[in-house]
KEVEX-694996 format. One record per residue (C-alpha): residue in one letter; z, y, x. Coordinates in nm, 4 decimals. Layout:
REM KEVEX-694996
  aa         z         y         x
   a         Z         Y         X
...
//
This chain:
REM KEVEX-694996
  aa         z         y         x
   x    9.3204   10.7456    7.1168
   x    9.0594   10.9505    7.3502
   x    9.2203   11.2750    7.1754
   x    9.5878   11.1736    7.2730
   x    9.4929   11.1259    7.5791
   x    9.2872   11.4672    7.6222
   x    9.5805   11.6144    7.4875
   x    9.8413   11.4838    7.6997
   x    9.6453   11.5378    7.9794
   x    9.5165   11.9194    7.8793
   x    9.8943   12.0626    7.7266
   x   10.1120   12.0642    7.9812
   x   10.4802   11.9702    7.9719
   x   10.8146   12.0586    8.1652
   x   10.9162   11.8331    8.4393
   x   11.2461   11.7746    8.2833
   x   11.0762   11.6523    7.9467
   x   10.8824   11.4486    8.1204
   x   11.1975   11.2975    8.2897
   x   11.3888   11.3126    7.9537
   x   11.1023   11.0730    7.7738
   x   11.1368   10.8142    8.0549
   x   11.4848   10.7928    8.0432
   x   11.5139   10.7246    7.7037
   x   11.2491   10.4730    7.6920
   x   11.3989   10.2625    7.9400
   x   11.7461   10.3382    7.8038
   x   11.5967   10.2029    7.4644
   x   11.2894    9.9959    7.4480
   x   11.3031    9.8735    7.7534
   x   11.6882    9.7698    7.7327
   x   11.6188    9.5624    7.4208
   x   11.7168    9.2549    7.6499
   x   12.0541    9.4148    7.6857
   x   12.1257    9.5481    7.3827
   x   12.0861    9.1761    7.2410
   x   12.3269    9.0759    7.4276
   x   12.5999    9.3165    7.3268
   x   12.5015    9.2017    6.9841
   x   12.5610    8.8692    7.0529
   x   12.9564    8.9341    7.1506
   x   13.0331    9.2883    6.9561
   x   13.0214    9.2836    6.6038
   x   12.9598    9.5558    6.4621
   x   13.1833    9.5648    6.1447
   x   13.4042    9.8761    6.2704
   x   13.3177   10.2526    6.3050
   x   13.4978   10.2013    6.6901
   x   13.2649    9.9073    6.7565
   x   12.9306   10.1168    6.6353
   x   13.0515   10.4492    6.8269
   x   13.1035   10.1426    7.1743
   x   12.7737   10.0586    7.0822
   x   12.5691   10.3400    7.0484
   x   12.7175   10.4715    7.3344
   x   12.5625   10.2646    7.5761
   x   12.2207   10.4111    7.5291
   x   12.3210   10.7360    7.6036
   x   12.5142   10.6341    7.9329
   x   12.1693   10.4196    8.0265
   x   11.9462   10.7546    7.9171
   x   12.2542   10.9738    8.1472
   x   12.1780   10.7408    8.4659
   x   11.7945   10.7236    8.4694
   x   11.7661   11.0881    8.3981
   x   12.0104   11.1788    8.6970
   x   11.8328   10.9129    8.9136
   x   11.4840   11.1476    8.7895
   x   11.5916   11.4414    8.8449
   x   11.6979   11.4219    9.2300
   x   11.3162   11.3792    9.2920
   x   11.2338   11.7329    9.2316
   x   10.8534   11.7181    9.3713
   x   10.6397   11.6683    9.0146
   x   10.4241   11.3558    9.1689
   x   10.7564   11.1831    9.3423
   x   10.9028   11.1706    8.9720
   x   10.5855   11.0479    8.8487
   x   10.5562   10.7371    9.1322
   x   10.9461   10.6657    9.1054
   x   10.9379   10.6755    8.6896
   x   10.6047   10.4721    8.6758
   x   10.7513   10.2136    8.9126
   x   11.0581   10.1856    8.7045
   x   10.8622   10.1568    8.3913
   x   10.6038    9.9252    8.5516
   x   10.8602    9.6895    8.6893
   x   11.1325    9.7004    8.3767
   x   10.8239    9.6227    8.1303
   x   10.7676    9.2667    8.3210
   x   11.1544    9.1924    8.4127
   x   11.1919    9.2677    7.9989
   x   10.9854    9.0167    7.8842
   x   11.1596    8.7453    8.0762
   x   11.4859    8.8296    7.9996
   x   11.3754    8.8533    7.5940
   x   11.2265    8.4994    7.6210
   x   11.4077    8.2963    7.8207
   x   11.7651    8.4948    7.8107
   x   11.7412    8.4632    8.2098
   x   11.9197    8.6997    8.4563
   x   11.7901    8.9406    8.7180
   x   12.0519    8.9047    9.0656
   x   11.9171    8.8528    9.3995
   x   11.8998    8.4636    9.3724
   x   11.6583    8.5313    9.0588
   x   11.4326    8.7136    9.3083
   x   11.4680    8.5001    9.5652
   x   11.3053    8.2276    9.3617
   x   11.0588    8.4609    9.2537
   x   10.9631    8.5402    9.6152
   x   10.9882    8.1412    9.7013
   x   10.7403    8.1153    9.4087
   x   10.4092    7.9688    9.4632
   x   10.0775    8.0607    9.3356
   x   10.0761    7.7243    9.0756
   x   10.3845    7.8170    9.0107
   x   10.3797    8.1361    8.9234
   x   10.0629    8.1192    8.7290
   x   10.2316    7.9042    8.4990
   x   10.4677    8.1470    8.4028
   x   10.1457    8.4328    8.3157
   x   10.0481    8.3635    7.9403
   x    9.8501    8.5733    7.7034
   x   10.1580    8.7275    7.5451
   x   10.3411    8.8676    7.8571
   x    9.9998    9.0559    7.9567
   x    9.9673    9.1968    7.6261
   x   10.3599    9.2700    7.6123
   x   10.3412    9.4793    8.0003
   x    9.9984    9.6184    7.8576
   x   10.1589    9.7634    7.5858
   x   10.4956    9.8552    7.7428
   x   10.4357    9.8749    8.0877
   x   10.0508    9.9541    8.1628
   x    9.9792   10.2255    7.9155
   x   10.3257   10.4127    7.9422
   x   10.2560   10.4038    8.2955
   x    9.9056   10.5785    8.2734
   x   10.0273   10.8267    8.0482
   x   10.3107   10.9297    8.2635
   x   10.0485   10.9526    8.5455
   x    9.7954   11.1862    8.4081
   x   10.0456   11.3591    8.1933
   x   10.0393   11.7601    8.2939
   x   10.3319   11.8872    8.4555
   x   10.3650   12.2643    8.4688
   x   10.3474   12.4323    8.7661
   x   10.6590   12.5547    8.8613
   x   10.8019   12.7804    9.2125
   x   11.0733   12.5320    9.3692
   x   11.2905   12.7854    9.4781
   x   11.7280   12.8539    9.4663
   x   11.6757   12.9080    9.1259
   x   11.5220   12.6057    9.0303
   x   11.7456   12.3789    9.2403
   x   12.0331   12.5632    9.0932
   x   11.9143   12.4774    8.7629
   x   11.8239   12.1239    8.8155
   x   12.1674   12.1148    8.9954
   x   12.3639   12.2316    8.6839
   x   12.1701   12.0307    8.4002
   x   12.2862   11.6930    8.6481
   x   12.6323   11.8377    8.6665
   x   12.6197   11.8560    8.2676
   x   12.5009   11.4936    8.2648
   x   12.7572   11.3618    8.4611
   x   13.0515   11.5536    8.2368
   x   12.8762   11.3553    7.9241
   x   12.9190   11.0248    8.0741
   x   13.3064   11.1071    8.1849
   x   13.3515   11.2236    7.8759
   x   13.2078   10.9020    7.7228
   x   13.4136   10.7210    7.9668
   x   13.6966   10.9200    7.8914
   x   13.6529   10.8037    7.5090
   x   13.5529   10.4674    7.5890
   x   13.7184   10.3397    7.8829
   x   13.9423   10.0332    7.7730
   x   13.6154    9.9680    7.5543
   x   13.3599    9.9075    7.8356
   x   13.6734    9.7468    8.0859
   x   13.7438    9.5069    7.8202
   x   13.4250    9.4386    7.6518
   x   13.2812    9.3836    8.0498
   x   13.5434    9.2226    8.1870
   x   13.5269    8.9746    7.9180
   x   13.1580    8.9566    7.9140
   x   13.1020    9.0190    8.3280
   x   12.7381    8.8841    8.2958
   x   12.6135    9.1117    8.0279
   x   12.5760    9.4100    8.3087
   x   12.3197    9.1784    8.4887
   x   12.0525    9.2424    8.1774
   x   12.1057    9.5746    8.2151
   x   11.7756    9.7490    8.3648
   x   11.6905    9.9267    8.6245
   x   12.0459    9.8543    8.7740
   x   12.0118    9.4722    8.7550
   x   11.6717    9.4220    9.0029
   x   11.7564    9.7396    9.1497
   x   12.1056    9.5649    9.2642
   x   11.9166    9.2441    9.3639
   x   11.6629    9.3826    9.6004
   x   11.9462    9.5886    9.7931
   x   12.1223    9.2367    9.8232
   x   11.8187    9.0280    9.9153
   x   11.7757    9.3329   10.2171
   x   12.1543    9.2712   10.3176
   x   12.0710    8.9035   10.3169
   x   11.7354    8.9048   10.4840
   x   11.9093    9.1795   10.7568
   x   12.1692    8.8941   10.8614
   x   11.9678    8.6503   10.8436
   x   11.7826    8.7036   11.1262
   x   12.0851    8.6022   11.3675
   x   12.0819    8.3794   11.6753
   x   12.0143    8.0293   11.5809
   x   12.2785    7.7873   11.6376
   x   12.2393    7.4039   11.6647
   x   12.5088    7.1672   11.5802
   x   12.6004    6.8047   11.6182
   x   12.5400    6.8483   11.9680
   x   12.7707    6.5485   12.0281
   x   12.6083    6.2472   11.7693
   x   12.5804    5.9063   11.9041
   x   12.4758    5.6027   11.7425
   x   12.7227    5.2911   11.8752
   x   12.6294    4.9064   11.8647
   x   12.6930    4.8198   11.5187
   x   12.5657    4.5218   11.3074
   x   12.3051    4.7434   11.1163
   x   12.2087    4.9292   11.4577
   x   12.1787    4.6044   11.6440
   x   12.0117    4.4847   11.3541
   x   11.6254    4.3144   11.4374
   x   11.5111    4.4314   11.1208
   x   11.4513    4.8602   11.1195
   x   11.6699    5.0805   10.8380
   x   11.4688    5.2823   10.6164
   x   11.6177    5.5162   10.3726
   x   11.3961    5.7165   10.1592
   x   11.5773    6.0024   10.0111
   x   11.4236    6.1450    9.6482
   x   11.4805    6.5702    9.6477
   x   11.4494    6.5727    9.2473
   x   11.3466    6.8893    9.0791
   x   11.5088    7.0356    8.7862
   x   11.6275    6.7137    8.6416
   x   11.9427    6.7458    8.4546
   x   12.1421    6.4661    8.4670
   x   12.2600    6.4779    8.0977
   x   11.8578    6.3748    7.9949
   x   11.9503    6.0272    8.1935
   x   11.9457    5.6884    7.9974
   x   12.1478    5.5894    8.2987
   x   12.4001    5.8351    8.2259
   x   12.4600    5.7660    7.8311
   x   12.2510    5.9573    7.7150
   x   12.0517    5.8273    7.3747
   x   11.6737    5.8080    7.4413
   x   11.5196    5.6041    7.7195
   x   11.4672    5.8006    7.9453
   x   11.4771    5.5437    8.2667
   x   11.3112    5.2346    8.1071
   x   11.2846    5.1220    8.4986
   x   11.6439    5.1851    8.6460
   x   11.8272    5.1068    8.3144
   x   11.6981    4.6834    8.3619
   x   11.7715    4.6962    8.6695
   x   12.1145    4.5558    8.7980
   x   12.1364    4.6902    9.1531
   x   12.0991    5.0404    9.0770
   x   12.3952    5.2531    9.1115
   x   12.4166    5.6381    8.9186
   x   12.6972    5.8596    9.0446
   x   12.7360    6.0273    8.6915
   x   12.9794    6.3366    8.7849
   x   12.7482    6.5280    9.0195
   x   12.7554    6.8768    9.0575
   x   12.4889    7.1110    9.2578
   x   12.5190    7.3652    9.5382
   x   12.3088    7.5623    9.3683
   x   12.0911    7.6756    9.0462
   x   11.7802    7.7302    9.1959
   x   11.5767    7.4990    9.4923
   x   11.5681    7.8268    9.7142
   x   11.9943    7.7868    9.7295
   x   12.0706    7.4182    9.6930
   x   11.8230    7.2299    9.9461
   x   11.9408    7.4507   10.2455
   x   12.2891    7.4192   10.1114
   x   12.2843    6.9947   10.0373
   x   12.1540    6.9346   10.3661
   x   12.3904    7.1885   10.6018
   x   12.7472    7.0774   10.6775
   x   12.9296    7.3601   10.4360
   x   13.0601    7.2955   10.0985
   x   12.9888    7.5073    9.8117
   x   13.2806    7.6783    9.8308
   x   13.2393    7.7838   10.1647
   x   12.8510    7.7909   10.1652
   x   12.6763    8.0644   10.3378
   x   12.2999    8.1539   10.2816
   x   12.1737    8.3116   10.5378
   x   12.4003    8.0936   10.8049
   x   12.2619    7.7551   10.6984
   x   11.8973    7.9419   10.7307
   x   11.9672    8.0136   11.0787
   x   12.1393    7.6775   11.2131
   x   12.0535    7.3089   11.2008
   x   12.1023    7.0461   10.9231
   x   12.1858    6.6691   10.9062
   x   11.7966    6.6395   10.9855
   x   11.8439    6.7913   11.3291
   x   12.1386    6.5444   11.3708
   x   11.9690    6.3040   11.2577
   x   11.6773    6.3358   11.4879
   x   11.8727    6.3822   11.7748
   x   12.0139    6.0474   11.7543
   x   11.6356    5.9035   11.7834
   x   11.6309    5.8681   11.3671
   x   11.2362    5.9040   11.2403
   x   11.2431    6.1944   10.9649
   x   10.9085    6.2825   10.7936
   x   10.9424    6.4954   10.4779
   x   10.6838    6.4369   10.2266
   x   10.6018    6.7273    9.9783
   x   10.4641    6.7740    9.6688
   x   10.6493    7.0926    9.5809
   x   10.6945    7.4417    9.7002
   x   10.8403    7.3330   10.0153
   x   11.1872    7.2675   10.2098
   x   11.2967    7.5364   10.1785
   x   11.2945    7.5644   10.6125
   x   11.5554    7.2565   10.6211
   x   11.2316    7.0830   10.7770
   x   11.0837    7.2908   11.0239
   x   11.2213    7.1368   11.3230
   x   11.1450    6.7535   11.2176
   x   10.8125    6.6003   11.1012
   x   10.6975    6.7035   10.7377
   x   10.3542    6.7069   10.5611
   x   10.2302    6.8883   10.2414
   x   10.1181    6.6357   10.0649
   x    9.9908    6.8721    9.7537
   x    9.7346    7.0060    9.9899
   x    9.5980    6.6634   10.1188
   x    9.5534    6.5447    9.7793
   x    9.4266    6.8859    9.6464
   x    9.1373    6.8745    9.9048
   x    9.0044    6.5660    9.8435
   x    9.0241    6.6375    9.4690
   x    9.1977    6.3547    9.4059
   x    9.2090    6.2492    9.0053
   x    9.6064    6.3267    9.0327
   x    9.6176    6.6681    9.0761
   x    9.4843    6.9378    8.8403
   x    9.5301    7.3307    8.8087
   x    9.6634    7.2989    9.1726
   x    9.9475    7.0807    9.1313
   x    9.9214    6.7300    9.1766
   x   10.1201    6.4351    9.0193
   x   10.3719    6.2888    9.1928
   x   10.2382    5.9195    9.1925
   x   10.0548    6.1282    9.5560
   x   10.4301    6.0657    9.7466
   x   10.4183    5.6883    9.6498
   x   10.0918    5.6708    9.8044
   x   10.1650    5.8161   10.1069
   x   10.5304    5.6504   10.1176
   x   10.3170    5.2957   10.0874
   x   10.1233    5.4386   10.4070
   x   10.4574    5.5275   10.5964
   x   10.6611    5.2147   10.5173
   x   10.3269    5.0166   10.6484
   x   10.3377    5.1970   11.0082
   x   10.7955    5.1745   11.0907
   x   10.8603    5.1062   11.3798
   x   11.2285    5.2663   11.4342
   x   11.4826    5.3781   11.1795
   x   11.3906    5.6033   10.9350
   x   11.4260    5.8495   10.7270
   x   11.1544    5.9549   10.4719
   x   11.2374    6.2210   10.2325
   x   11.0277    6.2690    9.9082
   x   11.0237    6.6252    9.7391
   x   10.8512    6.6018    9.3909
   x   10.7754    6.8398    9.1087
   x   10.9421    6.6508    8.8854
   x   11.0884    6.8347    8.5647
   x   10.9658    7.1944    8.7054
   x   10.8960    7.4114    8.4361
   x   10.8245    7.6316    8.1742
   x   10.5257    7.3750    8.1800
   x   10.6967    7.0716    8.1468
   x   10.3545    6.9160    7.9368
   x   10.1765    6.8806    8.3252
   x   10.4425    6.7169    8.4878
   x   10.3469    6.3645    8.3284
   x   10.0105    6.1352    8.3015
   x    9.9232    6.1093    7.9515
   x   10.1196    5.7326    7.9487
   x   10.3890    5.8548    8.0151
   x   10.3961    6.0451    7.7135
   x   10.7014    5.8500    7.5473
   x   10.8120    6.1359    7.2981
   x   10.6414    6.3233    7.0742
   x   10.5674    6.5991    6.8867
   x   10.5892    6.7329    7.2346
   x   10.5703    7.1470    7.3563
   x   10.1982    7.1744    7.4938
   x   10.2614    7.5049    7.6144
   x   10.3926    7.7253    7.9027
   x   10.5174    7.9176    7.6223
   x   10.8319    7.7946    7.5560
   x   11.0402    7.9873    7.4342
   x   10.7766    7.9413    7.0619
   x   10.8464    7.5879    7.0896
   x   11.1535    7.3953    6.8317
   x   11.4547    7.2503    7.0259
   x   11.2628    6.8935    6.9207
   x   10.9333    6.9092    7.1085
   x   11.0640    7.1046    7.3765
   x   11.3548    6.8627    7.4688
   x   11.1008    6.5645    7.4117
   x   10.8532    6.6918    7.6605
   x   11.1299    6.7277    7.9483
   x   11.2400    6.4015    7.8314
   x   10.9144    6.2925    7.9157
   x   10.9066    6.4413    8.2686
   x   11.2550    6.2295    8.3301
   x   11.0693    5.8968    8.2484
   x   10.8078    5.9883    8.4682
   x   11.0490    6.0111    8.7579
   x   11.2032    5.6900    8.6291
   x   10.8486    5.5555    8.6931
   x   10.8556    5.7200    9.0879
   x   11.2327    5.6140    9.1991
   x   11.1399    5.2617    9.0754
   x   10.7884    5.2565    9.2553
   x   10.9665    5.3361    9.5709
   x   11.2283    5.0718    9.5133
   x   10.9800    4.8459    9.4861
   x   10.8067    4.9406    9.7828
   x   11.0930    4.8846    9.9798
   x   11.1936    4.5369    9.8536
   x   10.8541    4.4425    9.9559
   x   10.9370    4.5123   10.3122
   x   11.1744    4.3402   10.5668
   x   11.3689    4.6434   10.5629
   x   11.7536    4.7406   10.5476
   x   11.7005    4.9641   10.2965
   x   11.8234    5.2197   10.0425
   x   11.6420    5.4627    9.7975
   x   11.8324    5.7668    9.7100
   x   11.7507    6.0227    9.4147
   x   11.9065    6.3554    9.4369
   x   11.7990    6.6213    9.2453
   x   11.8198    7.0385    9.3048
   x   11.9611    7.1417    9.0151
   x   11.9095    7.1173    8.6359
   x   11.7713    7.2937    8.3686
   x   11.9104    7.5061    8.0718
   x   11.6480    7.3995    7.7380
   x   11.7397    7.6603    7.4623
   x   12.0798    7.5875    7.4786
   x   12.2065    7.9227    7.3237
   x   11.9165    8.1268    7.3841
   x   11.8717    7.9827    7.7759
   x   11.5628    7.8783    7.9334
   x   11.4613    7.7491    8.2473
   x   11.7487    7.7736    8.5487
   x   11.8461    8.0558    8.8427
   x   12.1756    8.1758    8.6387
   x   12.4686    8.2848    8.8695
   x   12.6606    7.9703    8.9499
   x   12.9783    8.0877    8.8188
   x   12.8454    8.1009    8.4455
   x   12.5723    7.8946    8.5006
   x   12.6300    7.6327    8.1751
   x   12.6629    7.3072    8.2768
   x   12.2973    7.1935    8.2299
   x   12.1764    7.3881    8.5055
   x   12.4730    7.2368    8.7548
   x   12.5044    6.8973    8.6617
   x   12.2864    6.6517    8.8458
   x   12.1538    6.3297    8.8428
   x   12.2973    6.0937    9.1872
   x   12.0908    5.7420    9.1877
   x   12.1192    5.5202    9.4690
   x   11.9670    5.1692    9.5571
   x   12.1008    4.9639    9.8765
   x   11.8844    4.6395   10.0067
   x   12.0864    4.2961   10.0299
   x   12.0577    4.2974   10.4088
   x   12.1876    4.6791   10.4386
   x   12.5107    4.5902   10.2218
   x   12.5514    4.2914   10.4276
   x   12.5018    4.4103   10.7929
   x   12.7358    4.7650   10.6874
   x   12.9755    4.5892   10.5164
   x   12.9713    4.7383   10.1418
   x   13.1870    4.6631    9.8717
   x   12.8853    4.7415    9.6194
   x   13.1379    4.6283    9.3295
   x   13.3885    4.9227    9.4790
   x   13.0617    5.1783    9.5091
   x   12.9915    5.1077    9.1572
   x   13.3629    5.1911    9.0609
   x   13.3154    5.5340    9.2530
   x   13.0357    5.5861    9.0478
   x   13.1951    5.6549    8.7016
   x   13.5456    5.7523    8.8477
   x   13.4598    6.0342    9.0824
   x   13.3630    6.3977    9.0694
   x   13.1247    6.4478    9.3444
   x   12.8602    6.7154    9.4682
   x   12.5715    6.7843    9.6798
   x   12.8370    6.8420    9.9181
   x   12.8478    6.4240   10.0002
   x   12.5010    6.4162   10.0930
   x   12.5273    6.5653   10.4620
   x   12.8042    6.3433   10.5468
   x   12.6900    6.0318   10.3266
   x   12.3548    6.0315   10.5673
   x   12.5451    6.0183   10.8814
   x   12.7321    5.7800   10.7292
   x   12.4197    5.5358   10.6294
   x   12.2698    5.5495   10.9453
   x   12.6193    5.5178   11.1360
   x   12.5983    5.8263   11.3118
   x   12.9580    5.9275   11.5070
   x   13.0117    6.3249   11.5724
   x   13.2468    6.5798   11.4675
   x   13.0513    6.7104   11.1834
   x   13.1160    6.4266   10.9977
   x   13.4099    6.4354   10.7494
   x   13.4690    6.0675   10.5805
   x   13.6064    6.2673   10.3003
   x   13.2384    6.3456   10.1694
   x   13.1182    5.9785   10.2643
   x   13.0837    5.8505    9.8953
   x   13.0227    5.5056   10.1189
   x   13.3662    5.5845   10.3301
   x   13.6505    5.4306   10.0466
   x   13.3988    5.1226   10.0084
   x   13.3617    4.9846   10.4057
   x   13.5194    4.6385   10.4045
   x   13.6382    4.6813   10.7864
   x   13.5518    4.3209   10.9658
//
């Protein structure tokens, strides 16, 4: 090894071979992600199918050794193709073992990624994988030799003709193979995001447009909310809703929603609990759908950087002289709560190493605790919102006390991807009767109290678990399968809040199975609950609205 390294470092080589050996390692090795796939949807049992193929390669070699060559200075090449290499090796990995895609809302979540977080996500493989083909190729393209050569009309004109002959190559291949790659990508439109450099390259130019018009004038909104007289605001007694932000619970993993194992030994004896079973998220990833649940768009018309730079229902809500304290055990709200009261609950516990929190996460028994300690100290309406970690993976195995540990084998591992379907489906499962064990604990909290009450349990969005090749969630919402959209919607109402609103609970419960609703109801649903009048409301959303008995 010490002589191939000598070597490379004592012979030295053209600039352009230097450029050439990139290029076709991250058209090839690097692009493995890709290339599988292609495989997956183009057999190859026809000499035009294996000439599309093979093809691709060479366009991939074609664009990172035109992208190389503009940077004629020897040590620019050498930063911009050990960069490339550096940053493809890790983004490789991830896309090999858990079939995820690189746009900008992938790196958003990466950059909304903490520390406990990401750690969980470093194992001994992926250092030896971007040792191997990230760390080593890198060095070696640093200390290779480059000969010395004069940068003069000569040399530009040479370098100008060799990326004039590159680009005829890939017109001619797209001469040959146009109605191939239209077809093939039009068909398969998500393929091109596992594509590297392009796909990261792509979503860090979009994450600058985003971040550039973001930082807007902020604009408040509800300006107008009132509270009038009614029963439930004239009401002795104080209402207290406390709203559950799940994490990455999928609602198809719910014994409330049919499905076969226990998950919800607590809920599923209960009579009074209601489960909205068609619920669809804003988003795939907690970075998207807690700014989009709580702002007054839709999906449809949701825009990120607008609801990051104007007020929420929680600003409403506040206004109208509603208590909101949001209580978090996660990664944060995602700046839906900077305006209102909210505590990080993580780092209270973490500090007085408390026996519920280990490798700096904490269970999330810690929000019960403290929601015991709120509810004790009302004294006007309230709002208390709860943001667990829930189901958040790859390390599903931490989420859970050891009791809790219903189904077995179970996946002990950040790893994954090395698990069987079995043990890696049980050990989410287990993380789902866990939160089971939290919504009910806060139910019962609340019944203990002389509260009008309600508990509701929302979660972010769900989770793909191997499910042809997927892992994990952050796909592009438009083929995003439906594990990663489809949500769990759980709500409990008090006695005395269905009497003093006047609720049809039998009608509610009707709703429940019958309609197709979204995080989109949640804005105007809270107005709703705490009978707050302004223009932003639209009773449309108000999953409550159809089931007011009017007096």
């Amino acid at each position: 090894m010490k002589k191939i390294i000598q070597k490379i470092t004592t012979c030295p080589i053209s600039i352009n071979l230097l450029i050439i050996l990139v290029a076709f390692y991250q058209a090839t090795i690097l692009n493995l992600s890709f290339y599988k796939q292609v495989l997956a949807k183009l057999p190859l049992d026809s000499f035009a199918n294996i000439s599309f193929f093979l093809s691709m390669p060479v366009v991939v070699f074609c664009v990172v050794f035109i992208l190389l060559c503009v940077f004629i200075n020897k040590w620019l090449v050498k930063i911009v193709a050990s960069t490339l290499v550096l940053i493809s090796s890790v983004v490789s990995y991830y896309m090999l073992k858990f079939g995820i895609i690189i746009d900008r809302s992938m790196l958003q979540n990466t950059i909304e990624t903490n520390i406990a977080e990401s750690s969980s996500l470093i194992t001994f493989e992926l250092i030896n994988y971007i040792l191997f083909l990230g760390i080593l190729p890198t060095i070696l393209i640093i200390f290779v030799k480059i000969k010395t050569v004069k940068i003069d009309l000569y040399f530009i004109f040479k370098q100008v003709i060799i990326i004039l002959i590159t680009f005829l190559l890939v017109g001619l291949i797209a001469l040959v193979f146009y109605e191939s790659y239209a077809s093939f990508m039009r068909n398969n439109n998500k393929i091109i995001k596992y594509l590297l450099p392009s796909n990261y390259i792509s979503a860090i130019y979009s994450q600058y447009q985003f971040e550039k018009y973001k930082n807007q004038p902020f604009l408040t909104i509800g300006n107008d909310a009132y509270r009038p007289k009614t029963n439930l605001h004239n009401a002795s007694n104080k209402t207290v809703v406390v709203l559950i932000v799940g994490e990455t619970a999928r609602s198809q993993n719910f014994a409330l929603n049919g499905y076969s194992k226990d998950t919800t030994p607590y809920l599923t004896k209960r009579n009074d609990i209601i489960s909205f079973q068609n619920t669809s998220s804003c988003g795939t990833y907690t970075a998207y759908s807690i700014p989009c649940m709580f702002s007054n768009m839709t999906r449809k018309n949701y825009d990120e950087s607008l609801a990051l730079r104007q007020e929420n229902v929680l600003d409403i809500l506040n206004k109208v002289k509603i208590d909101v304290d949001w209580l978090d055990n996660n990664t944060g709200c995602k700046g839906v709560c900077e305006r209102v009261q909210n505590d990080n609950i993580t780092k209270k516990y973490l500090a007085s190493n408390s026996q519920l929190c280990q490798d700096g996460t904490c269970y999330d028994e810690v929000l019960i605790n403290e929601l015991a300690d709120k509810l004790n100290h009302i004294d006007k309406d309230s709002l208390i919102i709860l943001h667990p970690l829930g189901s958040h993976g790859p390390n599903y195995y931490q989420r859970y006390p050891a009791k809790f540990k219903k189904f077995t084998p179970t996946c002990d591992t950040n790893q994954i991807n090395n698990c069987d379907l079995e043990s890696l489906v049980n050990t989410y499962d287990n993380t789902i009767v866990y939160t089971d064990f939290i919504v009910n604990q806060a139910i019962e909290l609340l019944q203990k109290q002389q509260f009008n009450s309600m508990v509701i349990y929302l979660s972010d969005h769900g989770e793909s678990l191997g499910e042809n090749g997927l892992y994990l969630h952050s796909f592009p919402y438009s083929i995003a399968p439906e594990q990663q959209t489809r949500v769990p919607f759980i709500i409990w109402i008090s006695n005395s809040y269905i009497k003093l609103s006047n609720i049809n609970i039998q009608c509610v419960k009707k709703h429940s199975k019958q309609d197709f609703i979204s995080h989109d109801n949640l804005f105007h649903t809270l107005l709703s609950i705490f009978d707050v009048q302004t223009k932003e409301y639209n009773s449309s959303l108000d999953i409550l609205n159809d089931c007011k008995i009017t007096p």
